[in-house]
Predicted model as a PDB file, atoms N, CA, C, CB and O in Angstrom, pLDDT in the B-factor column:
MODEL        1                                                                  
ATOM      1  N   UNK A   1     106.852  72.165 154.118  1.00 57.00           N  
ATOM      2  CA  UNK A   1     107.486  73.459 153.894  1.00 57.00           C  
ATOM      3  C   UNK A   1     106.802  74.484 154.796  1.00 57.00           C  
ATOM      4  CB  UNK A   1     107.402  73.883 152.386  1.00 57.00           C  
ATOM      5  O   UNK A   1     105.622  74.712 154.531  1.00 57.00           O  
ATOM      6  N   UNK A   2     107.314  75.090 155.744  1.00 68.00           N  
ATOM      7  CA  UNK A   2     107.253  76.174 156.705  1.00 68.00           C  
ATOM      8  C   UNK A   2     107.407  77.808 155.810  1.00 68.00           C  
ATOM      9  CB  UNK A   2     108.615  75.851 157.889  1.00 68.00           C  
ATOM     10  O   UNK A   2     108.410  78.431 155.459  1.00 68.00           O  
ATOM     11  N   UNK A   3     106.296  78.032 155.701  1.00 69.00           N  
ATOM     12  CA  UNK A   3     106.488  79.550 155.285  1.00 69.00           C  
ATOM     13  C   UNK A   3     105.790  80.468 155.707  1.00 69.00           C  
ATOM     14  CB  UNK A   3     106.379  79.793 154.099  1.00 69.00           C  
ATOM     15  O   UNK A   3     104.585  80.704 155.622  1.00 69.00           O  
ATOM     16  N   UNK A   4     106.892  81.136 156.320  1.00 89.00           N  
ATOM     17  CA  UNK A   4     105.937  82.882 157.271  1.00 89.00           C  
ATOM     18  C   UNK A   4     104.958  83.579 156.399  1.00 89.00           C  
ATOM     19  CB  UNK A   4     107.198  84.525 157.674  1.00 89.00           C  
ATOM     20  O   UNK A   4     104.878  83.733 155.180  1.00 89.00           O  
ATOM     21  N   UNK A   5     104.193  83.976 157.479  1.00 91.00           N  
ATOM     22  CA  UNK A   5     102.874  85.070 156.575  1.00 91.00           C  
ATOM     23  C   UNK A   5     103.236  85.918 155.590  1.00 91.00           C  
ATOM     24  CB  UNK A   5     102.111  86.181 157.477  1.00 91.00           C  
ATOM     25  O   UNK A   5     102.636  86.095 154.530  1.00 91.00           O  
ATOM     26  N   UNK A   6     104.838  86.758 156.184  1.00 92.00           N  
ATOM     27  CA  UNK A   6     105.465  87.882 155.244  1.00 92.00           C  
ATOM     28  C   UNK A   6     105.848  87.282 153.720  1.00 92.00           C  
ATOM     29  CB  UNK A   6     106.942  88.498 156.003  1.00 92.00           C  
ATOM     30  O   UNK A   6     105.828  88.017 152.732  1.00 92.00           O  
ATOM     31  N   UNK A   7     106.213  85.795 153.648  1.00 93.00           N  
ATOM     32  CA  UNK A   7     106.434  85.652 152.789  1.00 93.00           C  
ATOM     33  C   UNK A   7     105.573  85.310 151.710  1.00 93.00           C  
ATOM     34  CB  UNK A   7     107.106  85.184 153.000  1.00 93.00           C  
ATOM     35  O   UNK A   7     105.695  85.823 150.597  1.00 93.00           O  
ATOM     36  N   UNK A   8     104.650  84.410 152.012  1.00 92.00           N  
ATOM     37  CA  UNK A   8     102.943  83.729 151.771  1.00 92.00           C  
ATOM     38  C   UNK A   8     102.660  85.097 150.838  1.00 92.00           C  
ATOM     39  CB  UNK A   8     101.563  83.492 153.612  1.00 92.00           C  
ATOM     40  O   UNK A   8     102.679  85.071 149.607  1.00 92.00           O  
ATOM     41  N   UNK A   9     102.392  86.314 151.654  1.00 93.00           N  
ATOM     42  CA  UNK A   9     102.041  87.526 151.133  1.00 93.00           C  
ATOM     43  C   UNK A   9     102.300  87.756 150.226  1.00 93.00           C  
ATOM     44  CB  UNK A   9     102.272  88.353 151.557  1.00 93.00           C  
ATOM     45  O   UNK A   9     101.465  87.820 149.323  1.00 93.00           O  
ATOM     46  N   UNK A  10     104.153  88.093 149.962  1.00 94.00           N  
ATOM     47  CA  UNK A  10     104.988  88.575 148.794  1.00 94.00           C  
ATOM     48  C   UNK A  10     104.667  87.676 148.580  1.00 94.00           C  
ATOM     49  CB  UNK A  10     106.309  89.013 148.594  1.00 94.00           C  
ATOM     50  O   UNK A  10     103.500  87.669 148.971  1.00 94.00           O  
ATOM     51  N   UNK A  11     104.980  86.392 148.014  1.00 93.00           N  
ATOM     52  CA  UNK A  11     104.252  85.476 147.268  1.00 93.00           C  
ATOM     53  C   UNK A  11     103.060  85.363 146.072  1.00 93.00           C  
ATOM     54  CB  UNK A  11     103.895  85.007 148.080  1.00 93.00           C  
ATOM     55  O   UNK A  11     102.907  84.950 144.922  1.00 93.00           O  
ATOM     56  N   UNK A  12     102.300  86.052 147.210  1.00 95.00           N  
ATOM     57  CA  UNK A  12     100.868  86.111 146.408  1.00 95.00           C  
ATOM     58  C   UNK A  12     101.068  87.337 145.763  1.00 95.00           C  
ATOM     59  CB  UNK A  12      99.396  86.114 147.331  1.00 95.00           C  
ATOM     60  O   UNK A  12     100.600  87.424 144.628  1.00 95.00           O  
ATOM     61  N   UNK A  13     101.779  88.508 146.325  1.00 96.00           N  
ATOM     62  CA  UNK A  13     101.711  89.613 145.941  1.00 96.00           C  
ATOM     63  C   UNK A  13     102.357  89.314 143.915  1.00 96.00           C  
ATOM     64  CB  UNK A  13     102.693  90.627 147.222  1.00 96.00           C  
ATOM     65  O   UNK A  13     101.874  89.662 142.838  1.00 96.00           O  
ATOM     66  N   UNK A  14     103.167  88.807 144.165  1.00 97.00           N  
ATOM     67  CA  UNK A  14     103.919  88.656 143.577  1.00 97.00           C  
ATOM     68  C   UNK A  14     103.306  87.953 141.834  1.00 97.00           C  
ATOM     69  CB  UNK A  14     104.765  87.976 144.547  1.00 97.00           C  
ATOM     70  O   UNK A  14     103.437  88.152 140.627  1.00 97.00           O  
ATOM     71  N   UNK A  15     102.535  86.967 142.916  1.00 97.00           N  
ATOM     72  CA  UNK A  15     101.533  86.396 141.629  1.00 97.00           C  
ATOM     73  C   UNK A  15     100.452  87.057 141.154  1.00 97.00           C  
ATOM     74  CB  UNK A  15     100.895  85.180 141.902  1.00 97.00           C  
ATOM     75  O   UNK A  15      99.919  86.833 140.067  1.00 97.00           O  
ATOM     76  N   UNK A  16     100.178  87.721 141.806  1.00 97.00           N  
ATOM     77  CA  UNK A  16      99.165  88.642 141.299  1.00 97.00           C  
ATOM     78  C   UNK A  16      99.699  89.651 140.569  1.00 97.00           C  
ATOM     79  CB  UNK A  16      98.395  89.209 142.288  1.00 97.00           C  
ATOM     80  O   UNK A  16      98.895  90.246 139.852  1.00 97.00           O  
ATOM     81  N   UNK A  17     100.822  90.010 140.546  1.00 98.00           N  
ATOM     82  CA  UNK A  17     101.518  91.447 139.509  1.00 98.00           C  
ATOM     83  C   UNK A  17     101.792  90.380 138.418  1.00 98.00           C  
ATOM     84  CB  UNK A  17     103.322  92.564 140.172  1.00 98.00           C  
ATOM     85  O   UNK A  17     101.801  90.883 137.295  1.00 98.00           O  
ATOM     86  N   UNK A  18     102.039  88.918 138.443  1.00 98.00           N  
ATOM     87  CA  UNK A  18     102.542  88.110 137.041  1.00 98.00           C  
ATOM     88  C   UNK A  18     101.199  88.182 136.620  1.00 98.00           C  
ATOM     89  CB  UNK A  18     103.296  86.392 137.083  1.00 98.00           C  
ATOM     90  O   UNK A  18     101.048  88.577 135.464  1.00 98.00           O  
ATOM     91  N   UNK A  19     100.056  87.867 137.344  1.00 98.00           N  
ATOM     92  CA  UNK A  19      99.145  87.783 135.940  1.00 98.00           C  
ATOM     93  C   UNK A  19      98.141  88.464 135.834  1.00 98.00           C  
ATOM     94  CB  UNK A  19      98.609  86.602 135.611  1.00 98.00           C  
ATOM     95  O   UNK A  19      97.046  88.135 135.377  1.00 98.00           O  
ATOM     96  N   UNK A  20      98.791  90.369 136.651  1.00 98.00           N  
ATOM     97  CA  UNK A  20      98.129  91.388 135.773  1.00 98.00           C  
ATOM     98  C   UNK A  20      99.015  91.805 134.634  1.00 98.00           C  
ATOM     99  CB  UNK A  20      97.737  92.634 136.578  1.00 98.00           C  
ATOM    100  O   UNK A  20      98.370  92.406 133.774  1.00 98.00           O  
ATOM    101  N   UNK A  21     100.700  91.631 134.274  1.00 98.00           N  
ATOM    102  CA  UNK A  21     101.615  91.481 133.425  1.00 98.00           C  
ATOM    103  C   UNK A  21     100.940  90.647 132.394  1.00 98.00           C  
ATOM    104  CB  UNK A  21     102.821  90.962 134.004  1.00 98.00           C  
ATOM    105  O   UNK A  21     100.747  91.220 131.321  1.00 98.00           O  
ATOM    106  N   UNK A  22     100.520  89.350 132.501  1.00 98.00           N  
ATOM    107  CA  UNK A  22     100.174  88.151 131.659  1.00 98.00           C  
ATOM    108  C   UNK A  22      98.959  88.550 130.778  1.00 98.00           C  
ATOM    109  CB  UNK A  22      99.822  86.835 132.587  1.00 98.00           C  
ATOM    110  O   UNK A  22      98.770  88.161 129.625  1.00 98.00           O  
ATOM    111  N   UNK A  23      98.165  89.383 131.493  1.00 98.00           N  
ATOM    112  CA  UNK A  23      96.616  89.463 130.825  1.00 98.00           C  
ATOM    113  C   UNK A  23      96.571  91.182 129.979  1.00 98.00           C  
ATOM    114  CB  UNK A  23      95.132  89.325 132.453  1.00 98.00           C  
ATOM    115  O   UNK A  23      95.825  91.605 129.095  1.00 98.00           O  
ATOM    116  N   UNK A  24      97.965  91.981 130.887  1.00 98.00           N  
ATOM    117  CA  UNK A  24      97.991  93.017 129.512  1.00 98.00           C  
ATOM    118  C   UNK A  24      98.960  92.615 128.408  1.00 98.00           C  
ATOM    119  CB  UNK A  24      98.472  94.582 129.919  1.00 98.00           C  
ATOM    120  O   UNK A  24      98.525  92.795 127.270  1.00 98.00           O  
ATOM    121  N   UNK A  25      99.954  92.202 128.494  1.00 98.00           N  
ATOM    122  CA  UNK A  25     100.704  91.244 127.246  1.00 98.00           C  
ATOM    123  C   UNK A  25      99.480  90.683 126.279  1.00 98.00           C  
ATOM    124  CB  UNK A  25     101.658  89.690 127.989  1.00 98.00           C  
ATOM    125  O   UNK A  25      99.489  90.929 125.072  1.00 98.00           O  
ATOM    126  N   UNK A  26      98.651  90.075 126.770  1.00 98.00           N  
ATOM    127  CA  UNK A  26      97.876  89.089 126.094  1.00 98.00           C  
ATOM    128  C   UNK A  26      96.263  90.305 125.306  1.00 98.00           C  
ATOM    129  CB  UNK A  26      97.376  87.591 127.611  1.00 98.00           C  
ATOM    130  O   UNK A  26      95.634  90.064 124.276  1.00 98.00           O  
ATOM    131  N   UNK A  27      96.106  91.230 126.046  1.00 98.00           N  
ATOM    132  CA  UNK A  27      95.531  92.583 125.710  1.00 98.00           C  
ATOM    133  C   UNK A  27      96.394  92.923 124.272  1.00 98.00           C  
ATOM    134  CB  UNK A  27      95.804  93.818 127.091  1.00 98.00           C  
ATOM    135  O   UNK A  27      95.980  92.865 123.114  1.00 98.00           O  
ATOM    136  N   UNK A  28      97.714  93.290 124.769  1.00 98.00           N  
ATOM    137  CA  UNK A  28      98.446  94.071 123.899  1.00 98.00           C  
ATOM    138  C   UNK A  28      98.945  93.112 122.475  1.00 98.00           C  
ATOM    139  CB  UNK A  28      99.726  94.680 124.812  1.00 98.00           C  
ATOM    140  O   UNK A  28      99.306  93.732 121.475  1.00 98.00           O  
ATOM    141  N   UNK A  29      98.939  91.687 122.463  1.00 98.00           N  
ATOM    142  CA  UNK A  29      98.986  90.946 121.363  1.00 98.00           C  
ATOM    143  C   UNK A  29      97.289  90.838 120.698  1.00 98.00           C  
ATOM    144  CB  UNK A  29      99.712  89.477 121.833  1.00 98.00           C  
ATOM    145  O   UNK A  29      96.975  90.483 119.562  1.00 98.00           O  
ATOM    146  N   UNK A  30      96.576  91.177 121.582  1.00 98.00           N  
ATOM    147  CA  UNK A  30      94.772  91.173 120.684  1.00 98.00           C  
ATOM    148  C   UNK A  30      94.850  92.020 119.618  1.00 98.00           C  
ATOM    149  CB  UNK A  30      93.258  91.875 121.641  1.00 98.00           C  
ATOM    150  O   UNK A  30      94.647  91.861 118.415  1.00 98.00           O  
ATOM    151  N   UNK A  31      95.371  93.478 120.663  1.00 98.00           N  
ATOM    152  CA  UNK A  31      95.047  94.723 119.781  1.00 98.00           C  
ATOM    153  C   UNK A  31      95.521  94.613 118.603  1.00 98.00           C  
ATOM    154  CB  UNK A  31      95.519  95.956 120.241  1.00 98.00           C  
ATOM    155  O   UNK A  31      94.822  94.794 117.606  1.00 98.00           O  
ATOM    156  N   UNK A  32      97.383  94.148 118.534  1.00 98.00           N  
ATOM    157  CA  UNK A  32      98.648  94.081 117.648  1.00 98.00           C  
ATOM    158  C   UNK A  32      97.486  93.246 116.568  1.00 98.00           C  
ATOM    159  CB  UNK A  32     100.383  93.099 118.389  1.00 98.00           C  
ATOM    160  O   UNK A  32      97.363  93.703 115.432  1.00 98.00           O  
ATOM    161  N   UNK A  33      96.681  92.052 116.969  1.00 98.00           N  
ATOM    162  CA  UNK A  33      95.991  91.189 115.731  1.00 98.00           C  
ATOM    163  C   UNK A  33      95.159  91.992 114.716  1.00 98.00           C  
ATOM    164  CB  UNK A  33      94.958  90.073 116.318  1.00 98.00           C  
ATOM    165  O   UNK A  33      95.020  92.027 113.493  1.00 98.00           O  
ATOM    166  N   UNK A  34      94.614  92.697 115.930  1.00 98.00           N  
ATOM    167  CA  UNK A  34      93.012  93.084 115.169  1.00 98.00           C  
ATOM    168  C   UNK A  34      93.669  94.274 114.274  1.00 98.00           C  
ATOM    169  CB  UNK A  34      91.422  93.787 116.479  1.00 98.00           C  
ATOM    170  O   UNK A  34      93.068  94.407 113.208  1.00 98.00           O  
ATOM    171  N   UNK A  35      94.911  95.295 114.479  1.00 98.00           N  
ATOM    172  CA  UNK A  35      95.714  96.100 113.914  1.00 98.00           C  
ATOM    173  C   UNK A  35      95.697  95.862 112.282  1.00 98.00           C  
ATOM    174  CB  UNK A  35      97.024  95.916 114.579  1.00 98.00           C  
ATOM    175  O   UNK A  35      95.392  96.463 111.252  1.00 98.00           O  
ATOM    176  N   UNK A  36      96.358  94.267 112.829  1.00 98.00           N  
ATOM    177  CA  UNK A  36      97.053  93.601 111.279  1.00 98.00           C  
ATOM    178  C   UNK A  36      95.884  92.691 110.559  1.00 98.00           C  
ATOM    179  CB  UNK A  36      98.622  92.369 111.611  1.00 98.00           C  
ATOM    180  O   UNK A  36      96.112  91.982 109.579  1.00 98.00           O  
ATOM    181  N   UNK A  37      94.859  92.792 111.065  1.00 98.00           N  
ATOM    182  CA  UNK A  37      93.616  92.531 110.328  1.00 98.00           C  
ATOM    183  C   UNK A  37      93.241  93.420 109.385  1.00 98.00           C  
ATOM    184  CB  UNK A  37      92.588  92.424 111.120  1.00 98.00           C  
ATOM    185  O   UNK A  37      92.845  93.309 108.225  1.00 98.00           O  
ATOM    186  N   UNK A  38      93.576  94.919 110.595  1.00 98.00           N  
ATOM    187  CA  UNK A  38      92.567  95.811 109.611  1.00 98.00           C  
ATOM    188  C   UNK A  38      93.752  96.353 108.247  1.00 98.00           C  
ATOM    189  CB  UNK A  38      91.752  97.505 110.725  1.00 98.00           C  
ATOM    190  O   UNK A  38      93.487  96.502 107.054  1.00 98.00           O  
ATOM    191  N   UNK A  39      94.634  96.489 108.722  1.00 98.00           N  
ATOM    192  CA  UNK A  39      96.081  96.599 107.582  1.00 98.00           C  
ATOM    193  C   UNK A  39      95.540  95.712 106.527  1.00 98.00           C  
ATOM    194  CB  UNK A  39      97.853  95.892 108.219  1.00 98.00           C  
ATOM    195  O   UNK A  39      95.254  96.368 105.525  1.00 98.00           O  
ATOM    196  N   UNK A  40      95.277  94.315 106.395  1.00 98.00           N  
ATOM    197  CA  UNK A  40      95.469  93.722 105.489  1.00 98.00           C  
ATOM    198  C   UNK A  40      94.060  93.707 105.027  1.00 98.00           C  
ATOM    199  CB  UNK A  40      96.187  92.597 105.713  1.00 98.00           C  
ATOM    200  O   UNK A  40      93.968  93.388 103.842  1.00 98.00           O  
ATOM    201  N   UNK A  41      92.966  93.954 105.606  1.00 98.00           N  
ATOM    202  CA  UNK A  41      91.416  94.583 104.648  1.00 98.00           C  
ATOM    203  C   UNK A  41      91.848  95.640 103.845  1.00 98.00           C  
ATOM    204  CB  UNK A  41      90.006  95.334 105.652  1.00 98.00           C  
ATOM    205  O   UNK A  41      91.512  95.595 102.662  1.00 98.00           O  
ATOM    206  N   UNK A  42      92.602  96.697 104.279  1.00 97.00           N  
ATOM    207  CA  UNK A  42      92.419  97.892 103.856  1.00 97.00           C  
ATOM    208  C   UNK A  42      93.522  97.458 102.567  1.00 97.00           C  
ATOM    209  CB  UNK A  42      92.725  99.215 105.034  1.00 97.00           C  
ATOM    210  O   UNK A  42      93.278  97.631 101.373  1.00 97.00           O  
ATOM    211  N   UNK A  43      94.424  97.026 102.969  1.00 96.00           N  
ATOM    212  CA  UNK A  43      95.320  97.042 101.925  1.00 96.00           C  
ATOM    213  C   UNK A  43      94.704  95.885 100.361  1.00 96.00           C  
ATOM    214  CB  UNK A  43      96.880  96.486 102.777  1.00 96.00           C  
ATOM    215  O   UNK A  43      95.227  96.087  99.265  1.00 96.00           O  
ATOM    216  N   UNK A  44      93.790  94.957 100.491  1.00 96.00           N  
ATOM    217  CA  UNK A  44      92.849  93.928  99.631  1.00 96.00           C  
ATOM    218  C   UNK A  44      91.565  95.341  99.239  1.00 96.00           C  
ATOM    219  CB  UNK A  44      92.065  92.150 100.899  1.00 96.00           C  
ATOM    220  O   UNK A  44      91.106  95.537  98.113  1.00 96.00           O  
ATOM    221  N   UNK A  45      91.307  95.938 100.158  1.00 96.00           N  
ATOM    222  CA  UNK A  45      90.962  97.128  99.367  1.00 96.00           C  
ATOM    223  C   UNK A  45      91.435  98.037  98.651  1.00 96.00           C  
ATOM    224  CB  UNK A  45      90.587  97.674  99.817  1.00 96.00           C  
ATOM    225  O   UNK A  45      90.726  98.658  97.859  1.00 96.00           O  
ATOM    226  N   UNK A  46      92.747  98.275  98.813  1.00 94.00           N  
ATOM    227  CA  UNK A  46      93.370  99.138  97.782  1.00 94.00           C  
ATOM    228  C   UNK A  46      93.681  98.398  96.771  1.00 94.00           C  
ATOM    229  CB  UNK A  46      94.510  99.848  98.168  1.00 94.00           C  
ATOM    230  O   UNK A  46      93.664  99.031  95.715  1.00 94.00           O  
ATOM    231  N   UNK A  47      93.999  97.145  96.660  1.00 93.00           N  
ATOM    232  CA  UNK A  47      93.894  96.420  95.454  1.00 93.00           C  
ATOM    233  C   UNK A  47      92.807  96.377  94.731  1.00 93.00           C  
ATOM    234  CB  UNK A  47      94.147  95.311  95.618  1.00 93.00           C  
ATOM    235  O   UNK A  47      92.736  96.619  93.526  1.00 93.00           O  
ATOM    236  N   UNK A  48      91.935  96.069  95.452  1.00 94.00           N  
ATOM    237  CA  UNK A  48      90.438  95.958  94.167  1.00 94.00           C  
ATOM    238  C   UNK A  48      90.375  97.444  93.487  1.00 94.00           C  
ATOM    239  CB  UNK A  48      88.465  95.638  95.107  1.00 94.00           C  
ATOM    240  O   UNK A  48      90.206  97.725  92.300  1.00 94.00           O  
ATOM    241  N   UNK A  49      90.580  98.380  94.707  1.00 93.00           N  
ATOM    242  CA  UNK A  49      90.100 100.021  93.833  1.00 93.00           C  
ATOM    243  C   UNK A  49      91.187  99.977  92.651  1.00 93.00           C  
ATOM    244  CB  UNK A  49      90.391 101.862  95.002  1.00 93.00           C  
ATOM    245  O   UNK A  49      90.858 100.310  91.513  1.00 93.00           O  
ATOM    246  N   UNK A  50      92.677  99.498  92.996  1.00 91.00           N  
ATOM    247  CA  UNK A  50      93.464  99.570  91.924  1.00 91.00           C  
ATOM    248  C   UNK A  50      92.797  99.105  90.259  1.00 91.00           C  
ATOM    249  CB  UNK A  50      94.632  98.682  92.400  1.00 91.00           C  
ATOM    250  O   UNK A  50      92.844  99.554  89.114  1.00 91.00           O  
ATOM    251  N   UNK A  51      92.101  97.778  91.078  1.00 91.00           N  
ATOM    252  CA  UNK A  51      92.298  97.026  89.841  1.00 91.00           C  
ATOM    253  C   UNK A  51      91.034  97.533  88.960  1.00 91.00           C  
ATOM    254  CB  UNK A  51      92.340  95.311  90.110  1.00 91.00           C  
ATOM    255  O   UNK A  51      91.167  97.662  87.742  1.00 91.00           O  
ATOM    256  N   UNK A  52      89.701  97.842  89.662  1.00 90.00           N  
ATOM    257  CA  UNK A  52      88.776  98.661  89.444  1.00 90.00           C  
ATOM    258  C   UNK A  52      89.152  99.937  88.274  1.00 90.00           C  
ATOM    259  CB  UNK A  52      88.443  99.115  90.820  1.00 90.00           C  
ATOM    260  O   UNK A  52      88.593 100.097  87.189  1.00 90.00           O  
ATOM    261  N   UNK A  53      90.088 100.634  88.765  1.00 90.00           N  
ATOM    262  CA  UNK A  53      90.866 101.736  87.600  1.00 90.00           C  
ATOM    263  C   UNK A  53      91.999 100.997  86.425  1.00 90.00           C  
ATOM    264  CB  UNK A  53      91.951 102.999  88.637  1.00 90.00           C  
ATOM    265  O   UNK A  53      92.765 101.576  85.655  1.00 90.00           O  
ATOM    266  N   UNK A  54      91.829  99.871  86.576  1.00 88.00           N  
ATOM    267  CA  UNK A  54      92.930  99.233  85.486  1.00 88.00           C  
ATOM    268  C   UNK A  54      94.159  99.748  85.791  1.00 88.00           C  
ATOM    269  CB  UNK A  54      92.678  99.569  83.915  1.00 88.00           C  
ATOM    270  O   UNK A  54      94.709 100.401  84.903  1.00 88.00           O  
ATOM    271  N   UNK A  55      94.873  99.571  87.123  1.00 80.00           N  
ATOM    272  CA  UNK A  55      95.943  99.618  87.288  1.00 80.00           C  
ATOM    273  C   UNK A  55      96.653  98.344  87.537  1.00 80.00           C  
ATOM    274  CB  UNK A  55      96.038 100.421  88.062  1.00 80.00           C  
ATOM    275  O   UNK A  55      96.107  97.396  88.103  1.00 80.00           O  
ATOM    276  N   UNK A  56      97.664  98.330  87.185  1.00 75.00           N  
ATOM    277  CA  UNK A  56      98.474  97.319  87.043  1.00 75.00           C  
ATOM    278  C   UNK A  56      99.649  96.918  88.110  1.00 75.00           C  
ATOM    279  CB  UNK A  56      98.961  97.563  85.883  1.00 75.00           C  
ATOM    280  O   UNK A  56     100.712  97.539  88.100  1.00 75.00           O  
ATOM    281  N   UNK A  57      99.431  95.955  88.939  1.00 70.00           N  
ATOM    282  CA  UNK A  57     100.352  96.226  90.136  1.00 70.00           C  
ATOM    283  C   UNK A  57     101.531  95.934  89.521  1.00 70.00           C  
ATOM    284  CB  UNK A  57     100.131  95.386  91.492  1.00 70.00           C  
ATOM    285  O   UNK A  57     101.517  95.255  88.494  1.00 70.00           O  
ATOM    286  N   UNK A  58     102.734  96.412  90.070  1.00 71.00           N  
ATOM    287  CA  UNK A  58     104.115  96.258  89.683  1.00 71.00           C  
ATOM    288  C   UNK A  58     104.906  94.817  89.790  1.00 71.00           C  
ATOM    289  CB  UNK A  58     104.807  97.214  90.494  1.00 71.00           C  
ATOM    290  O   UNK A  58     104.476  94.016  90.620  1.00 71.00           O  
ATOM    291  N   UNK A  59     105.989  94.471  89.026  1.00 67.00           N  
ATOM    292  CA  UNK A  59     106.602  93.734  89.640  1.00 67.00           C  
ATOM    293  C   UNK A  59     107.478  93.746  90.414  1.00 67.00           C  
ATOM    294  CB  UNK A  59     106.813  93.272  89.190  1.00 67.00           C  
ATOM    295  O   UNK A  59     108.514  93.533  89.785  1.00 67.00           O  
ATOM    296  N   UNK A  60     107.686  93.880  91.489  1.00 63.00           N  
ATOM    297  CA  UNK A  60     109.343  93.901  92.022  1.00 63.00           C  
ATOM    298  C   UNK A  60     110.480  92.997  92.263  1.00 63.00           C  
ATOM    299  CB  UNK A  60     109.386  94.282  93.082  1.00 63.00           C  
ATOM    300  O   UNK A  60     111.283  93.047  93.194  1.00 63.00           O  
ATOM    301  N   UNK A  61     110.419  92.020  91.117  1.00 62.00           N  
ATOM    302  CA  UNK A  61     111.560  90.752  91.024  1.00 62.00           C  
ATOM    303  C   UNK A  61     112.868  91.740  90.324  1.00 62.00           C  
ATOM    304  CB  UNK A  61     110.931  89.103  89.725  1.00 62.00           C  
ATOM    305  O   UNK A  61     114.074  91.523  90.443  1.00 62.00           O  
ATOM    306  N   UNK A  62     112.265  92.766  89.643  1.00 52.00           N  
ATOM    307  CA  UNK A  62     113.383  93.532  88.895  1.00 52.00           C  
ATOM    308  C   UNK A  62     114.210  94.282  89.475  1.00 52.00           C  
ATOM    309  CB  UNK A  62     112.984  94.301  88.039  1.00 52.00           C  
ATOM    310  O   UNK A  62     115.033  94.741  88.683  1.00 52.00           O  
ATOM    311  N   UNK A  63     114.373  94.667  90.732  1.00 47.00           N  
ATOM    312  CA  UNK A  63     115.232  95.474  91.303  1.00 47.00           C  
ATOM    313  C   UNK A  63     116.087  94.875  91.647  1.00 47.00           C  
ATOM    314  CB  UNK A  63     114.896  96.143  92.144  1.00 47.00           C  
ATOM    315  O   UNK A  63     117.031  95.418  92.220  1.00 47.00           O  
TER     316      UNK A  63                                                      
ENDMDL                                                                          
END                                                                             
């Protein structure tokens, strides 16, 4: 396979914008984790404080 410099270039150019794309996607699914980590501490904390005050979580099968 015969391929000019101009193209070789775009080529590379090309691969190099996929996997600065690839590595902030993969940034932006870390953050999205560590997000829904801290959501679901905080929220196992609002349960204990609940339960701490004798509150009673609801059911919602009844609606």
């Amino acid at each position: 396979m015969n391929v000019d410099k101009e193209s070789f270039a775009s080529l590379m150019g090309l691969k190099e914008q996929l996997k600065v794309k690839q590595e902030e996607e993969a940034r932006i699914a870390a953050e999205k984790e560590q997000k829904r980590k801290e959501a679901e501490a905080k929220a196992h904390e609002f349960e204990n404080a609940m339960k701490e005050l004798g509150v009673k979580k609801k059911n919602r099968q009844g609606r």
